[in-house]
C-alpha positions as CSV (number, residue, x, y, z in Angstrom):
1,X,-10.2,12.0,17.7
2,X,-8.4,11.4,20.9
3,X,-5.2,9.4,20.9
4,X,-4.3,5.8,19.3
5,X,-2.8,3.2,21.3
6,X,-2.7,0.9,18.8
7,X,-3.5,1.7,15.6
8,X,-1.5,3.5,13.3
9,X,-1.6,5.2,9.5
10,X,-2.2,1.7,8.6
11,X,-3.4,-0.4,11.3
12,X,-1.6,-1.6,13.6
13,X,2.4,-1.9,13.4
14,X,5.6,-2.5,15.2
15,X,8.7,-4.9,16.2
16,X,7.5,-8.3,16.7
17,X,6.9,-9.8,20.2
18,X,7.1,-6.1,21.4
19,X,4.7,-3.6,21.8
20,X,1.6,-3.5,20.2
21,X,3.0,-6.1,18.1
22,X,2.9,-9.2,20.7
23,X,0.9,-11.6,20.6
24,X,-1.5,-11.1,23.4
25,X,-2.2,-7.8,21.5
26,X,-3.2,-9.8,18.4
27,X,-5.7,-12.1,20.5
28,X,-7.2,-9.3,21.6
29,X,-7.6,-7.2,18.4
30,X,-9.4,-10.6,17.5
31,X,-11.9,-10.8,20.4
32,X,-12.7,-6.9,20.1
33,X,-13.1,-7.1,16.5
34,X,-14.6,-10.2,16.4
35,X,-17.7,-9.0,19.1
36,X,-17.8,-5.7,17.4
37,X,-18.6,-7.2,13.9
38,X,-21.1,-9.9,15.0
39,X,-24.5,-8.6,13.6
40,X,-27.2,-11.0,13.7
41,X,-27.8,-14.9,14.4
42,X,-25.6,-16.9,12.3
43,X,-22.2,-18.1,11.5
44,X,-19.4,-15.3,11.7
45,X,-16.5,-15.7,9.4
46,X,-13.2,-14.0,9.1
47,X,-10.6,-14.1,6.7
48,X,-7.2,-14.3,7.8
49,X,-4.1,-13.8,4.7
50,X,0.0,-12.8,5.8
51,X,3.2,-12.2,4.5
52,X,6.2,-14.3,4.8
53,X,7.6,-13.2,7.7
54,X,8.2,-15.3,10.6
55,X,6.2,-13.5,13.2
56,X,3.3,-13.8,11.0
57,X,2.6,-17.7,12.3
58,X,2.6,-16.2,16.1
59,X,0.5,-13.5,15.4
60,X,-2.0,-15.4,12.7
61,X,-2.6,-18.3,15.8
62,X,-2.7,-15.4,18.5
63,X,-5.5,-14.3,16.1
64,X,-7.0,-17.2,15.6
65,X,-7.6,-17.7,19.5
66,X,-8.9,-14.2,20.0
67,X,-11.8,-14.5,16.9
68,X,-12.9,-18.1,17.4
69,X,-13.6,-17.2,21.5
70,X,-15.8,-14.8,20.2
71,X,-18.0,-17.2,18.1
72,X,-15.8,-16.1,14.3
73,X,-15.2,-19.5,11.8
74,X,-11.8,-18.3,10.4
75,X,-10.5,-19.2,7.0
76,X,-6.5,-19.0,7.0
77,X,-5.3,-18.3,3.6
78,X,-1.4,-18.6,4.1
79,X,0.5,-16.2,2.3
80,X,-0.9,-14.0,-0.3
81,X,-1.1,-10.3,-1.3
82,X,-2.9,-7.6,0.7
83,X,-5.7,-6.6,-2.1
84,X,-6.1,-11.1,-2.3
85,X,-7.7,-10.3,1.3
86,X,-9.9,-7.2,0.5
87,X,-11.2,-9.5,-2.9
88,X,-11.6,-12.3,-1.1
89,X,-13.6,-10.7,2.4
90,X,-16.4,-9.8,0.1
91,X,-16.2,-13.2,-2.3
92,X,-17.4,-15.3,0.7
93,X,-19.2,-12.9,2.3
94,X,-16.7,-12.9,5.9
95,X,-17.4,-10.0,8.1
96,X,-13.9,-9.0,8.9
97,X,-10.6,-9.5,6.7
98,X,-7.6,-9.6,7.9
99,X,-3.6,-8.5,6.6
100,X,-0.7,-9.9,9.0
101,X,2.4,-8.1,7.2
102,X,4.2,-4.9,8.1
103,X,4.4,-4.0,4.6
104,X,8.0,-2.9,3.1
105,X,9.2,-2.8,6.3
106,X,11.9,-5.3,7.2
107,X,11.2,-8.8,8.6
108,X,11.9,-7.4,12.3
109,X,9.0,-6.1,12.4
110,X,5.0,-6.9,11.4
111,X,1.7,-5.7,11.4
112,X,-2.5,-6.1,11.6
113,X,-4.1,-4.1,8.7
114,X,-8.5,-5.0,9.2
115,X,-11.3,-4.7,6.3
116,X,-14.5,-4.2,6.8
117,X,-17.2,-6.8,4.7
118,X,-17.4,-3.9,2.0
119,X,-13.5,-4.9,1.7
120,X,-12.6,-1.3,2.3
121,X,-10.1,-0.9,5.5
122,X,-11.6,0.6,8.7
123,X,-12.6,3.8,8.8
124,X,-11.0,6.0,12.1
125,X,-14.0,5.2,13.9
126,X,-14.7,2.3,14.2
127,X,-10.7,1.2,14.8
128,X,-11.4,3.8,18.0
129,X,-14.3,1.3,18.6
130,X,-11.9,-1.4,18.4
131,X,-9.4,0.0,20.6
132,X,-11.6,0.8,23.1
133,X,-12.7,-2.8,23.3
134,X,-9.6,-3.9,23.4
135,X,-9.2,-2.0,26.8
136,X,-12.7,-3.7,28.5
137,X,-13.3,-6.7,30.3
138,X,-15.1,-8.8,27.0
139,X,-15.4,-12.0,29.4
140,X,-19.5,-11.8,29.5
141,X,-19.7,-10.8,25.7
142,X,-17.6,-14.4,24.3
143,X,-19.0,-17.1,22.7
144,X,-20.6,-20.0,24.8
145,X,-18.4,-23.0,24.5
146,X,-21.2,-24.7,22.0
147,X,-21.3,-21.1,19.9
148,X,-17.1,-21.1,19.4
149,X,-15.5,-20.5,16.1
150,X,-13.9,-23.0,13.7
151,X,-10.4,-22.6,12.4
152,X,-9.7,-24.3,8.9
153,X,-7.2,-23.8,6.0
154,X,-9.0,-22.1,3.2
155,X,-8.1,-23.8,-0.1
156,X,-8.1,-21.9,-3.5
157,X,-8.1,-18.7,-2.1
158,X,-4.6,-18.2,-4.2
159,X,-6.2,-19.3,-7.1
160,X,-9.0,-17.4,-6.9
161,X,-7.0,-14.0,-6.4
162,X,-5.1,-15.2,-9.8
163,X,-8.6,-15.8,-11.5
164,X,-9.7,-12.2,-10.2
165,X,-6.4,-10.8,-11.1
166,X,-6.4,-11.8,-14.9
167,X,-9.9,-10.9,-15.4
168,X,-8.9,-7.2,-14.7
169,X,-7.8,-7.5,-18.5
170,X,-9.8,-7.4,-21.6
171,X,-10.0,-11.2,-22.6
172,X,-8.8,-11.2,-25.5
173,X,-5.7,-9.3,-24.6
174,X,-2.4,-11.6,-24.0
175,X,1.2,-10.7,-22.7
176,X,2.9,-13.5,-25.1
177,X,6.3,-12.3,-26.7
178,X,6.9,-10.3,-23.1
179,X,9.9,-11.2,-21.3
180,X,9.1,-10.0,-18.1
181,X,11.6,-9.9,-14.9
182,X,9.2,-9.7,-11.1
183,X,10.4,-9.2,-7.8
184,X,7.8,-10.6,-5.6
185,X,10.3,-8.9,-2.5
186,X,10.6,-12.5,-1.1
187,X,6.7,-12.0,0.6
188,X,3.2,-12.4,0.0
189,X,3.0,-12.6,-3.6
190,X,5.8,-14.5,-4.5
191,X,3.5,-17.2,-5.8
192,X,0.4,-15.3,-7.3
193,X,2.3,-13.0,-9.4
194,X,4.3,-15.1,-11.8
195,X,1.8,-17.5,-12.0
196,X,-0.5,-14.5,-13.2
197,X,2.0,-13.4,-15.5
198,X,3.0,-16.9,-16.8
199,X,-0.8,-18.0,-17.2
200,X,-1.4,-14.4,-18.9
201,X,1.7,-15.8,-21.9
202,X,4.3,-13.9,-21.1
203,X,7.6,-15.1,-20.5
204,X,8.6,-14.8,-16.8
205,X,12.0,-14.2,-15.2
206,X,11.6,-14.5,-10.8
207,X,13.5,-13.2,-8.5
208,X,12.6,-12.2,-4.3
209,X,10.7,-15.3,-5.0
210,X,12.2,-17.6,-2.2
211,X,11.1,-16.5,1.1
212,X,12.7,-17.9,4.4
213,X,11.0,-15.8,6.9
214,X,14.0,-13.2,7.5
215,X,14.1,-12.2,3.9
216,X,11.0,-10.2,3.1
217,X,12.6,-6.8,1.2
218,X,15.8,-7.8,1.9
219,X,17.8,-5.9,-0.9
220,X,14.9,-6.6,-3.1
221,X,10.8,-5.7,-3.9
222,X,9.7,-1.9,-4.5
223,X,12.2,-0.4,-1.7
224,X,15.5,-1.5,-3.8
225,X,15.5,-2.1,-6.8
226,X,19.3,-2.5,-8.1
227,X,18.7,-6.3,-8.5
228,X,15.6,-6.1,-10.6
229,X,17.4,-3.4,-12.7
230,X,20.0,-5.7,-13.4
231,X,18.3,-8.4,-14.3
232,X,16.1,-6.6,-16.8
233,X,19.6,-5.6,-18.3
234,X,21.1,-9.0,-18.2
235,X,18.0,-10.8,-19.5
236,X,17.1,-8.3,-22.2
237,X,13.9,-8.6,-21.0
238,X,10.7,-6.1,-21.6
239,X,10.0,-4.8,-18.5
240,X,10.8,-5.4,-14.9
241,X,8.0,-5.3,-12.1
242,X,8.9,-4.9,-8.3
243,X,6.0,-5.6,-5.5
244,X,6.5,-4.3,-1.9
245,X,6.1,-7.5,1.4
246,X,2.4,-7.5,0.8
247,X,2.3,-6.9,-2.5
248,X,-0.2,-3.7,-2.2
249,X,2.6,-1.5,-4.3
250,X,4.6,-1.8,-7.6
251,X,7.6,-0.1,-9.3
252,X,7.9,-0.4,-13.0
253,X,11.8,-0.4,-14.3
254,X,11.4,-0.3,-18.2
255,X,13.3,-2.3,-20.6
256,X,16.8,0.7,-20.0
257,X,16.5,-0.3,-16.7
258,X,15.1,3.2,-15.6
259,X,12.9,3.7,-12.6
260,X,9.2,4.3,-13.3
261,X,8.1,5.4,-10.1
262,X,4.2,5.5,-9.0
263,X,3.6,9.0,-10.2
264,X,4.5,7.9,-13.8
265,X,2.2,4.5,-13.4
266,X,-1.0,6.9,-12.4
267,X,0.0,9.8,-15.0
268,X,0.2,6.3,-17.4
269,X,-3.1,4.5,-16.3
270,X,-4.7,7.7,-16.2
271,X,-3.5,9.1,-20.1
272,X,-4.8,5.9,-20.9
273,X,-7.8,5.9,-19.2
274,X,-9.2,9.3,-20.4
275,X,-9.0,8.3,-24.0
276,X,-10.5,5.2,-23.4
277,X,-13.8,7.1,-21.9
278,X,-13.1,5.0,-18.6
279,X,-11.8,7.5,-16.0
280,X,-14.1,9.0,-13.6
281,X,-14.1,12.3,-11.7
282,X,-12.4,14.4,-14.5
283,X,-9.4,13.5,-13.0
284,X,-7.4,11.4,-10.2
285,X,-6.6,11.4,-6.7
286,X,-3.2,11.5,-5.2
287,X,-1.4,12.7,-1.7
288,X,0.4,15.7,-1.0
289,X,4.0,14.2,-1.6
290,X,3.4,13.4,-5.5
291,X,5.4,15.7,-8.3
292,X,4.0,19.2,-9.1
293,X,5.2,17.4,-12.5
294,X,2.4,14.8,-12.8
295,X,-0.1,17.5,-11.4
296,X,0.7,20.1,-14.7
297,X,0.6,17.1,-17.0
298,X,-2.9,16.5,-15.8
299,X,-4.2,20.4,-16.2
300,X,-2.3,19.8,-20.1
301,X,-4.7,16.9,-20.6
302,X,-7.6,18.7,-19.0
303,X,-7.8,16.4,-15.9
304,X,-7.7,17.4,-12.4
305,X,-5.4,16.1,-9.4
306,X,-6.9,16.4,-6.1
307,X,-4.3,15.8,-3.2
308,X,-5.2,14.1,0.2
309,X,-3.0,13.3,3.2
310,X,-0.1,10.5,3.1
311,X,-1.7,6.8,3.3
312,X,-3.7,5.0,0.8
313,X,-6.8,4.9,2.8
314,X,-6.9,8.9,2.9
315,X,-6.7,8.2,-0.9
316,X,-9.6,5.8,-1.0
317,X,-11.7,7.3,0.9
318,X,-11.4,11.0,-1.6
319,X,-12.0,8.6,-4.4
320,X,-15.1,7.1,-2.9
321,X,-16.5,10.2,-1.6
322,X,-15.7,12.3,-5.0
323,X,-16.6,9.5,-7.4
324,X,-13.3,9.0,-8.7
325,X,-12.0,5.7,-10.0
326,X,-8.5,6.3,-10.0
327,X,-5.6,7.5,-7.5
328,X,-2.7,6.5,-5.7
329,X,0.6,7.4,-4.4
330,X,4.1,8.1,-5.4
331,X,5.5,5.3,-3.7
332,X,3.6,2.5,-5.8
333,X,0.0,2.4,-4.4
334,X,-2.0,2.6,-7.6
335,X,-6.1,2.3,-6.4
336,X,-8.4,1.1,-9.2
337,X,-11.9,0.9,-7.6
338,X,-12.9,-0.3,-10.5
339,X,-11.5,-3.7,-9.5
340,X,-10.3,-2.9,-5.9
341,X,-11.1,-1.7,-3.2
342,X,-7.2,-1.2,-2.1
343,X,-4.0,-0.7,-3.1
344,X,-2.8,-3.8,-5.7
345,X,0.8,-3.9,-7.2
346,X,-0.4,-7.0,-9.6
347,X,-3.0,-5.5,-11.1
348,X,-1.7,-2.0,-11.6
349,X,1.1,-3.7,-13.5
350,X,-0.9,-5.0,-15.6
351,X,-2.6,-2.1,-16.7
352,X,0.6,-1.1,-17.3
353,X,1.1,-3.9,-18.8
354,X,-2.3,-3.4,-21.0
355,X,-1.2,0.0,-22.4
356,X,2.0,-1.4,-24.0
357,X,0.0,-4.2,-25.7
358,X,-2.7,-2.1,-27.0
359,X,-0.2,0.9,-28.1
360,X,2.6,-2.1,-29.2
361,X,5.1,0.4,-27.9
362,X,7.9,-0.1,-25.5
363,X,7.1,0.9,-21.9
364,X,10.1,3.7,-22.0
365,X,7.9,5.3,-24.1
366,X,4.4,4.5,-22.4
367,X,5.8,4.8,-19.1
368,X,7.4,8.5,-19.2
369,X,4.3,10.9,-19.5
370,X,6.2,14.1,-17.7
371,X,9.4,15.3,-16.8
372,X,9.5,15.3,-13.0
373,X,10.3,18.9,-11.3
374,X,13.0,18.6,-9.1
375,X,11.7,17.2,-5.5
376,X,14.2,16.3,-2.4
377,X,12.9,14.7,1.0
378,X,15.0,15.3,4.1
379,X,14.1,13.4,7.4
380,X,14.7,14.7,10.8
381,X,14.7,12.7,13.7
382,X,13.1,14.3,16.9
383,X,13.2,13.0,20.4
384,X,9.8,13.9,22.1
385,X,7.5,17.0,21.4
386,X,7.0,17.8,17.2
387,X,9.5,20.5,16.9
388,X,6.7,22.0,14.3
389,X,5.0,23.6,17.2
390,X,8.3,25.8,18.0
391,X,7.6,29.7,16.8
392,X,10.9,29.5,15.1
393,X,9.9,26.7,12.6
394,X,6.6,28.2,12.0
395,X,8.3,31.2,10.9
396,X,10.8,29.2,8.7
397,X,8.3,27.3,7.1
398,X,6.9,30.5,6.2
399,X,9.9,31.7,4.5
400,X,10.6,28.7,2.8
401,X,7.0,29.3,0.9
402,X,7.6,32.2,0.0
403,X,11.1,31.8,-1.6
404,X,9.8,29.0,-3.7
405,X,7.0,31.0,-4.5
406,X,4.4,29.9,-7.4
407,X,6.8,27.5,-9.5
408,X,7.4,25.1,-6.0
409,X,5.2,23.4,-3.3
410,X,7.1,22.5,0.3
411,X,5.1,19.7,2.3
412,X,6.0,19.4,6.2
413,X,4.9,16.5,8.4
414,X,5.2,14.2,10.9
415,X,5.6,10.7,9.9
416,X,3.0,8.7,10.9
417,X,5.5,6.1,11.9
418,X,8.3,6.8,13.3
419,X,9.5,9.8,15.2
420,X,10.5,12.0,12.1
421,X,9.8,15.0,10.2
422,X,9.6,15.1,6.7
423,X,10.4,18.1,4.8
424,X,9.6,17.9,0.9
425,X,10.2,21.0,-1.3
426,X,10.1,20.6,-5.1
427,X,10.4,23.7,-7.5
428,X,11.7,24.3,-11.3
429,X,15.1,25.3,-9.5
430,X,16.5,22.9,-8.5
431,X,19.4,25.1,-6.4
432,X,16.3,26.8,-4.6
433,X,15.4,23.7,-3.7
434,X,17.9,21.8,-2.1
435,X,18.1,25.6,0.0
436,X,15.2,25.8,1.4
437,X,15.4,22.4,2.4
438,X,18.9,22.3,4.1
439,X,17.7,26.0,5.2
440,X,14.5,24.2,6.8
441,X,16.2,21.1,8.2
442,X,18.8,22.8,10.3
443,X,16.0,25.1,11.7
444,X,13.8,21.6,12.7
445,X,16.8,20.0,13.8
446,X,17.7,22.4,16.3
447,X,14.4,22.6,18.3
448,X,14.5,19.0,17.8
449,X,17.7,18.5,19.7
């Protein structure tokens, strides 16, 4: 695959109003996108959904421009939750979806994440496709000035996602007597998720619920969760649920206020799954940086864990291609495809959610499956050229292996944002571990120098 100019891990991302996050960019994702899914004589459609920050109404109009010159209707949706986008692309049939939100990262910066109609988001492929329209002259392949697009506001898409979201539940099961405390990280689901919740019978306790436009995961959501801890402690209340910006991540903190990371969700959802006869695969699908912990619970419960790159769509697509219905991440992506076709904080919540209900235990005691082996991530910041080429790290990386030996696992990479290396070693020795890694991270930081 040769090399991206403007898509990412996870489509396309950056500081607003500068490169490739600027809004002459985003018309033009919109054109190429919008001639490259046009497939046969009638009425285009794209759906268009964002976050709350304040780049999103220059990029969403900059959009706008780009799809309706190349014949698209577009239905806005305003702000709601990435998975609201993948559900709603294939409820009304649009050929394209589309995510403006740069995730958990802070209201600086913003993003373009695209679905295809399936809902699923682009394969490698055909975002090369994409890019390399981007780069040609699409003048002769535009609409004719009687073929252009509409632009309206689409109403009820919120309410819809809400519908969707509840039905993920058995009917007859309701949260009343739950005091529960959500952090909607002042973004895209601050309205959709309590109102779930609320409509569902529990009793609901907001916070990160009053957006401004600079405020998205500002000391709140999935990426800092102090607040939501104390709240659950002040309010007594059952459990507390953070989202990420675009709501496509949760973390659980149970009614001590202790952290129940993504890990614990799957190892939860999964546990439950099995002995409900509803998991598929004989196991579920996770990335490379979750604990060796969750990974010997699994082999205890006879279920497999097969690991894929970092980034929910490597994730996705194992699941799809191995018939799995279950996987995620340690940072809070939890991927049902038996509702979704994406990550969804809401809805993995409420499976959460589900369990304590059906088991009428506290979610302390739901929530903790395994004892995590110790794990410590060290970044190291590089200035051009991955120092992992260098013979010296090679040979490092190769001793730290072998010190850990069979009771550890050490995962080195390149972040796929951001010019870092991350180095994760986790073992049943704790002492070994934080070795190898300061060991490892003063060998990459000297051929990154």
């Amino acid at each position: 695959m040769g090399d991206r100019k403007y898509f990412g891990t996870d489509g396309i991302r950056g500081a607003a109003n500068h490169f490739p996050m600027t809004a002459e960019i985003a018309m033009n994702v919109g054109k190429a996108a919008g001639v490259y899914f046009r497939r046969g004589n009638y009425r285009h459609r794209v759906v268009i959904g964002k976050d709350t920050r304040l780049s999103g109404y220059m990029i969403e109009n900059a959009l706008v421009a780009g799809f309706t010159s190349a014949g698209m209707d577009v239905f806005l949706l305003g702000p709601v939750p990435t998975p609201a986008v993948a559900m709603l692309t294939r409820s009304v049939r649009a050929d394209i979806g589309v995510m403006i939100s740069a995730s958990h990262n802070a209201f600086e910066d913003n993003g373009i994440k695209l679905f295809g109609p399936d809902g699923y988001k682009l394969s490698d492929e055909i975002e090369m496709r994409i890019e390399e329209l981007m780069d040609e002259d699409l003048s002769t392949q535009l609409a004719a000035p009687l073929n252009l697009g509409r632009a309206t506001r689409m109403e009820g898409g919120r309410d819809r996602y809400v519908e969707f979201a509840k039905r993920t539940l058995p009917k007859s099961l309701s949260l009343e007597g739950l005091r529960i405390v959500i952090d909607t990280a002042n973004g895209a689901a601050y309205k959709v998720a309590p109102e779930a919740l609320w409509e569902l019978g529990a009793e609901v306790v907001k916070i990160g619920d009053e957006p401004n436009g600079f405020n998205i995961n500002r000391d709140c959501g999935s990426t800092d969760i102090a607040e939501l801890k104390r709240k659950v402690h002040e309010t007594r209340a059952d459990i507390g649920i953070a989202l990420d910006g675009d709501a496509d991540r949760v973390i659980i903190v149970d009614e001590n206020s202790e952290e129940i990371d993504g890990d614990q969700i799957l190892a939860l959802i999964a546990d439950y799954w099995q002995s409900i006869s509803r998991l598929n695969g004989g196991g579920i699908v996770a990335t490379v940086m979750s604990n060796l912990g969750l990974e010997r619970f699994l082999a205890d419960k006879g279920m497999t864990l097969a690991r894929t790159a970092v980034g929910d769509r490597y994730v996705v697509s194992h699941m799809r291609e191995h018939g799995f219905n279950l996987g995620g991440e340690q940072s809070g992506h939890v991927v049902m495809s038996d509702f979704t076709t994406t990550g969804d904080g809401l809805v993995a919540a409420l499976q959460v959610l589900a369990v304590m209900k059906s088991q009428d235990r506290p979610v302390s005691e739901v929530g903790r499956k395994f004892e995590p082996v110790p794990q410590i991530l060290r970044n190291v910041r590089f200035k051009s050229g991955s120092p992992l080429e260098r013979k010296s790290v090679k040979q490092a990386i190769n001793e730290a292996m072998s010190m850990l030996g069979k009771t550890g696992r050490l995962v080195i990479r390149p972040s796929g944002t951001e010019p870092l290396i991350r180095i994760m070693a986790e073992g049943d020795d704790p002492a070994l571990v934080r070795n190898v890694v300061s060991e490892l991270a003063a060998v990459v930081s000297k051929e990154a120098a």
